[in-house]
C-alpha positions as MATLAB code, in Angstrom:
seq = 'XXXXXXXXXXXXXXXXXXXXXXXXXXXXXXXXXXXXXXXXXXXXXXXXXXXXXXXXXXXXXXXXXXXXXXXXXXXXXXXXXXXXXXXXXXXXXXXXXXXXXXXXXXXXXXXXXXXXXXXXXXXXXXXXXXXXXXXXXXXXXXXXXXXXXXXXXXXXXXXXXXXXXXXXXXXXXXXXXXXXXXXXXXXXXXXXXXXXXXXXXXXXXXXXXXXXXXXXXXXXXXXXXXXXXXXXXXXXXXXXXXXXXXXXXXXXXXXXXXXXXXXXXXXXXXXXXXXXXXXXXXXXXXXXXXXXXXXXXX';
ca = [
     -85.899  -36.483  141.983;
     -88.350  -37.720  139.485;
     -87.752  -41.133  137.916;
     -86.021  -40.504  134.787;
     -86.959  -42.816  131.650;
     -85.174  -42.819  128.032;
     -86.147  -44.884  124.678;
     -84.229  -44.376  121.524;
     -86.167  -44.335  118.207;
     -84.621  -44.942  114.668;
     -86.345  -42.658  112.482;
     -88.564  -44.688  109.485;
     -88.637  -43.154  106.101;
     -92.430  -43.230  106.208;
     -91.752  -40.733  109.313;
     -90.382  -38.548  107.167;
     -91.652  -35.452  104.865;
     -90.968  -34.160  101.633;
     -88.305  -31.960  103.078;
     -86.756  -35.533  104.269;
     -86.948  -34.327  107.983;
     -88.991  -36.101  110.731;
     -92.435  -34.638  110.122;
     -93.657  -32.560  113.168;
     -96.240  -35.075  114.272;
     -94.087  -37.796  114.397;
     -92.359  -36.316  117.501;
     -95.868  -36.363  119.361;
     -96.423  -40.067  118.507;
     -92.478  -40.519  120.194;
     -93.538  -38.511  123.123;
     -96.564  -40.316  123.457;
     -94.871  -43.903  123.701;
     -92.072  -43.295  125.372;
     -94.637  -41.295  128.279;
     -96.281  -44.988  128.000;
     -93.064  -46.576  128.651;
     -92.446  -44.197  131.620;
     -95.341  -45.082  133.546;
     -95.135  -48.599  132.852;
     -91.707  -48.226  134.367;
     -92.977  -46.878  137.579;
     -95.648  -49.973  137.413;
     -98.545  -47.987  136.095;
     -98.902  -50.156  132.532;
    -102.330  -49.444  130.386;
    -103.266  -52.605  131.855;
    -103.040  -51.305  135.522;
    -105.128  -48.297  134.680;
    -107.743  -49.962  133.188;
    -108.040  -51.930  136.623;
    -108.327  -48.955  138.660;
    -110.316  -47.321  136.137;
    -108.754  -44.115  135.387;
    -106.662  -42.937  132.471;
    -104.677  -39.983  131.271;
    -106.135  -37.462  128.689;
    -103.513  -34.548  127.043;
    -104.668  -30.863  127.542;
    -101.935  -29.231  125.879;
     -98.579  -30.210  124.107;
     -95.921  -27.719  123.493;
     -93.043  -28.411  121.055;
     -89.468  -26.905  119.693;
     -88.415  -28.012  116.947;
     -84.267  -27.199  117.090;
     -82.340  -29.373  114.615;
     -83.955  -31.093  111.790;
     -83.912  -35.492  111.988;
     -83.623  -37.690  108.899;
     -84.632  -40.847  107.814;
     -82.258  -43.482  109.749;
     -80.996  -41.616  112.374;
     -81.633  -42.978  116.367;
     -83.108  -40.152  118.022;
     -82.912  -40.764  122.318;
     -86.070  -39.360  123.766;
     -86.123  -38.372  127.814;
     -89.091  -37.962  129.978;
     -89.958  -37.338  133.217;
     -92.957  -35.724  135.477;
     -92.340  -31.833  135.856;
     -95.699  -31.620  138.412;
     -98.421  -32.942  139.933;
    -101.589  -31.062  140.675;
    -105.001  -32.397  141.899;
    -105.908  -33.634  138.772;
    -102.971  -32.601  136.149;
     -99.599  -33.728  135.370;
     -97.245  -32.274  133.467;
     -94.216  -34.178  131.335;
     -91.281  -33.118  130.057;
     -89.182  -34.456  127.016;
     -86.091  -33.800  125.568;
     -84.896  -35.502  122.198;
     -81.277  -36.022  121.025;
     -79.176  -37.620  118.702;
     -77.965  -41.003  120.194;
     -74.413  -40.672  121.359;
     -75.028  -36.387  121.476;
     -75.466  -34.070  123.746;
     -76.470  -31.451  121.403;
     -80.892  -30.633  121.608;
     -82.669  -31.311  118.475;
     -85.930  -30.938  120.121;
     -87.753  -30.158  123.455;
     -91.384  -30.632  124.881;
     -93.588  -30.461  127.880;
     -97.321  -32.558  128.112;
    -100.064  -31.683  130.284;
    -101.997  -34.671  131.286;
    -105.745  -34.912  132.825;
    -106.283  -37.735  134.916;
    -109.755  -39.263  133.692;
    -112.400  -41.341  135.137;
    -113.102  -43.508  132.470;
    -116.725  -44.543  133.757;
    -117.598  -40.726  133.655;
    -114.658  -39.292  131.862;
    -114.550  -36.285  134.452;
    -111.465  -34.999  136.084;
    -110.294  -37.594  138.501;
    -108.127  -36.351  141.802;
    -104.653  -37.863  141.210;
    -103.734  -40.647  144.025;
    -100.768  -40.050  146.205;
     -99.605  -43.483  145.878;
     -99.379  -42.406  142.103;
     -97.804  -39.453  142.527;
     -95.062  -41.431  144.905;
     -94.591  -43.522  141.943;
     -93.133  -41.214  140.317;
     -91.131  -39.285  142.784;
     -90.220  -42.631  144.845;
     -87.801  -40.493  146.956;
     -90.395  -37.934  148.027;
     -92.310  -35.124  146.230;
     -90.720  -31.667  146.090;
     -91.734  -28.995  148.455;
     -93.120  -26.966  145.342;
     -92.923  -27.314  141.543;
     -91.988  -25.116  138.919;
     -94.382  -22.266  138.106;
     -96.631  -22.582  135.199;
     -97.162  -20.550  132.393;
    -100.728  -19.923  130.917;
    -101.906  -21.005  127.157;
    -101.227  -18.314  124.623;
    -104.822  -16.761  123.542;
    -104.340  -15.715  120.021;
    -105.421  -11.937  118.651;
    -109.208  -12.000  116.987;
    -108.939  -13.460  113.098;
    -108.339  -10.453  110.522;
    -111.251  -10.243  107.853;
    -108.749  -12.969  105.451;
    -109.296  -16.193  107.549;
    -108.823  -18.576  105.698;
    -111.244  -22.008  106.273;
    -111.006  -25.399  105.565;
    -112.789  -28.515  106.131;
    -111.629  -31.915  107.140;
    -113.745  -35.304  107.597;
    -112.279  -37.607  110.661;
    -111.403  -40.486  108.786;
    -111.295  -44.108  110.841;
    -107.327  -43.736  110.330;
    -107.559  -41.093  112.979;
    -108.975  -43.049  115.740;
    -106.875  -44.631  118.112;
    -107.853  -47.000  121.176;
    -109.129  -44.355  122.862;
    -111.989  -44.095  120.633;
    -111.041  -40.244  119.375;
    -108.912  -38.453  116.707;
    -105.080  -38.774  118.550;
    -103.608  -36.108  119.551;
    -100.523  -36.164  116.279;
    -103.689  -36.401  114.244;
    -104.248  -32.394  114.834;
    -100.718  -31.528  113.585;
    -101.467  -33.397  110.641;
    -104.889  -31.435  109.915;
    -103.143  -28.194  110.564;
    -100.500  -28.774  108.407;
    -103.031  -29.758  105.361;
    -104.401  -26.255  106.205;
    -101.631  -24.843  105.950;
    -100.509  -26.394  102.372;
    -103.731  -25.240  101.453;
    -103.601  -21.782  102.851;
    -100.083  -20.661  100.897;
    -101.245  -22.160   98.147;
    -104.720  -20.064   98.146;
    -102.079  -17.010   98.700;
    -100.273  -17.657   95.794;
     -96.869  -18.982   97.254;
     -97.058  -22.718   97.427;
     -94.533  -25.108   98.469;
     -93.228  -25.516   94.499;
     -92.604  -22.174   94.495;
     -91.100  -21.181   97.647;
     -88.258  -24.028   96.701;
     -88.308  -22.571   93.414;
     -87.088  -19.404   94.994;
     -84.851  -21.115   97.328;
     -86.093  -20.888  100.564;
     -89.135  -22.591  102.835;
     -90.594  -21.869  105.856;
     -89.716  -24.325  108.897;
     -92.029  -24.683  112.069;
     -89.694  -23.782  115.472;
     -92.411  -24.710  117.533;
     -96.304  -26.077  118.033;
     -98.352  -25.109  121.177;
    -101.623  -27.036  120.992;
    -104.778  -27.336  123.506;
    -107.047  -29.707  123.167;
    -110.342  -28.896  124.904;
    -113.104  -31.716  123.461;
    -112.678  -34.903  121.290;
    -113.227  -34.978  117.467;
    -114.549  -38.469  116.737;
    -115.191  -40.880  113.659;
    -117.595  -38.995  110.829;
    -117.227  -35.494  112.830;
    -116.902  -32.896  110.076;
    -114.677  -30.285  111.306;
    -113.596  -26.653  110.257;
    -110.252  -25.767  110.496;
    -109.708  -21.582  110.153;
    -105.974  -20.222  110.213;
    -104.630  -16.452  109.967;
    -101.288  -15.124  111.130;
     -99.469  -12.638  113.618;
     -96.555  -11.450  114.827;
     -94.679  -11.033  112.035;
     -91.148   -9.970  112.381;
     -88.027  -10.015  110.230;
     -87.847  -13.973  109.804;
     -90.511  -15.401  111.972;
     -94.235  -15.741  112.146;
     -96.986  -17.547  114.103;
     -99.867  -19.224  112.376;
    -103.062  -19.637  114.311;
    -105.542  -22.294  113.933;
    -108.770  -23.226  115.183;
    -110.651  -27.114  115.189;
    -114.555  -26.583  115.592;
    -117.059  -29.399  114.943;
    -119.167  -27.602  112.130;
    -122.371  -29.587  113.539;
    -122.502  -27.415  116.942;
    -119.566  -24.794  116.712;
    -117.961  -26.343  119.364;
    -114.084  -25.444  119.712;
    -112.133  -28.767  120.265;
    -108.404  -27.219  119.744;
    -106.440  -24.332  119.432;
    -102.619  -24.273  118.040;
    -100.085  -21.867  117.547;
     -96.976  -22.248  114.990;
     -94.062  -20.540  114.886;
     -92.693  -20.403  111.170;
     -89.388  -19.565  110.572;
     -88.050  -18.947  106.757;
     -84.806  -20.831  105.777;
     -82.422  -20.421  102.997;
     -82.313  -23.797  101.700;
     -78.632  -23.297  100.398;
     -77.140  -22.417  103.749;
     -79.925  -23.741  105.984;
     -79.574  -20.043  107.632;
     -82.744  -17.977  108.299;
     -83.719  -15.005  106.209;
     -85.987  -11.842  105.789;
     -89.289  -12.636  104.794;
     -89.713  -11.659  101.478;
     -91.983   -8.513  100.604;
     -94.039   -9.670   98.134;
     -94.850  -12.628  100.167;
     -95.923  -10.351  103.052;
     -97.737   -8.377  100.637;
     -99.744  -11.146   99.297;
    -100.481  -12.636  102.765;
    -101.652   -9.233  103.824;
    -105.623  -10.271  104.082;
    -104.860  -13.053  106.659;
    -102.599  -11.277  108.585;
    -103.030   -9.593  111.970;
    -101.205   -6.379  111.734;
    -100.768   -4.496  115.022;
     -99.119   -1.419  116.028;
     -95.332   -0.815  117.732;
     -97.775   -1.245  121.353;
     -99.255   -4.544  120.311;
    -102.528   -2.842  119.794;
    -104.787   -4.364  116.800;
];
């Protein structure tokens, strides 16, 4: 069994979005401290890896969002290593109300052990990996499941740009990894807005459209001054769902740093239930949208 670690977090108001739910990056920032805690528990502290000189670097995050949080509630956070390869580790979370049982959120990390001399792919210590398995490793792991790769942009992309501000940066010298859910979601403000259905509206007409869940890979570092395009366009639309593709490319040498898919759900803000996305919306959207055929051919 894999040492289990939990942390409860009481949720700030400055956490919290205009919707008054715990915005979606704010879960990443929980994930990332309490996956501090955890290692510190099984005696590998920040301090301990910067003696041995290696460090941990995420590859990809992947989040569902289940119940909304609001400000002031104490949300319990579990984590605890899923696998170890030769120089990956992946982490899983689940997030609760304190006292419940009931899931308001789940998540799995994949983590890159680093030199940090080189910053190349380090093989992962066994006394490490006993660390966190202190009575034994498993005979096997649980099988993994590739990234998604997202369908080729329709003709509508839609492109922004965003400057890495020094708020970005965090010890480790590069925009953190909650920083890209923030970007994205700028874009996609931006993007219904350029469609003709921004957030005023939608509420106007009663409803809004609630991420279920982030998958994001991170393949380079954006740093302080990097200028970086941000392009977005949809897919698989069905009756109340949709997933919203972005791509993060340094504009000074093209140079993909992350992909993410979001699924977007549409809500009836009276009942909280989810509902047919309307026609005209689909209609206007029509540009950025992949549209396939019943085979899943383009």
């Amino acid at each position: 069994m894999p040492l289990i670690h939990t942390r409860t977090f009481r949720v700030r108001h400055y956490e919290c979005d205009a919707f008054e739910h715990l915005n979606n990056a704010n879960y990443l920032r929980y994930m990332q401290e309490i996956a501090f805690d955890a290692s510190a528990a099984a005696g590998y502290d920040l301090a301990r890896y910067a003696v041995i000189g290696h460090h941990w670097l995420i590859h990809t995050t992947d989040i569902e969002y289940l119940q909304p949080v609001r400000y002031g509630e104490a949300v319990e956070v579990k984590t605890w290593v899923l696998d170890f390869q030769r120089v990956r580790s992946r982490r899983a979370y689940e997030f609760r109300r304190a006292g419940s049982d009931g899931l308001i959120a789940r998540a799995e990390t994949d983590w890159v052990f680093l030199n940090t001399e080189t910053g190349r792919p380090a093989t992962i210590p066994d006394e490490l990996k006993q660390a966190f398995f202190p009575d034994g490793l498993p005979g096997s792991f649980p099988a993994r499941k590739p990234f998604p790769v997202a369908p080729p942009p329709p003709p509508g992309v839609f492109e922004i740009h965003q400057k890495v501000a020094w708020r970005d940066i965090d010890p480790a010298q590069h925009v953190n990894n909650a920083v890209y859910l923030v970007y994205i979601e700028e874009c996609g403000m931006q993007v219904i807005a350029a469609h003709h259905w921004p957030v005023s509206r939608m509420l106007k007409e009663g409803f809004a459209i609630l991420l279920r869940r982030n998958q994001v890979q991170y393949l380079q570092p954006a740093v302080l001054g990097d200028d970086l395009s941000i392009t977005t366009w949809v897919s698989d639309v069905k009756r109340s769902t949709a997933t919203r593709h972005y791509t993060i490319r340094r504009t000074l040498d093209g140079k993909v740093l992350a992909n993410v898919h979001s699924l977007g759900v549409w809500v009836d803000l009276s009942t909280g239930r989810p509902i047919r996305i309307p026609p005209g919306l689909l209609a206007d959207f029509a540009p950025n949208i992949v549209h396939m055929n019943q085979h899943g051919d383009l």
